[in-house]
C-alpha positions, 0 to 999 in steps of 0.5 A: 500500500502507498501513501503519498503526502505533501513536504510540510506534512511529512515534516510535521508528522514523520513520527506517525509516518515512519510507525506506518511504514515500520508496523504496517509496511506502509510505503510514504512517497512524499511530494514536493509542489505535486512532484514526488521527490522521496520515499519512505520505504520498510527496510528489508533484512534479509537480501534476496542472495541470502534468502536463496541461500538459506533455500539452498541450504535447506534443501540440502539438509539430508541429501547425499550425493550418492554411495560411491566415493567422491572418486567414483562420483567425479568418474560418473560425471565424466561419463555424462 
């Protein structure tokens, strides 16, 4: 959801602005003569590389790549 609200607005209630966007995920665009000119956006704590990473990571948990040795395993891949 975006809400978009005027220079002086924003100036006069960023507290109240800034408690949107942290508890709701509100996103304040705020204006400047009708021009958007910022932002005001929730900040994201986890990057998309280290959500893929944590997904990967996960999904590893529990497999194994085969009985043979690791030699055996290289020698199977030079097979394909």
């Amino acid at each position: 959801m975006s809400v978009t609200v005027g220079l002086f607005e924003a100036k006069t209630h960023l507290s109240e602005l800034v408690n949107q966007v942290s508890e709701r995920g509100t996103e304040i665009v705020i204006t400047r003569r009708g021009k958007a000119v910022a932002r005001i956006v929730p900040v994201e704590t986890d990057s998309a590389v280290d959500i893929a990473l944590s997904r990967l990571l996960a999904a590893r948990q529990g497999s194994t790549p085969g009985d043979g040795s690791l030699r055996d395993l290289i020698e199977e891949g030079r097979r394909w």
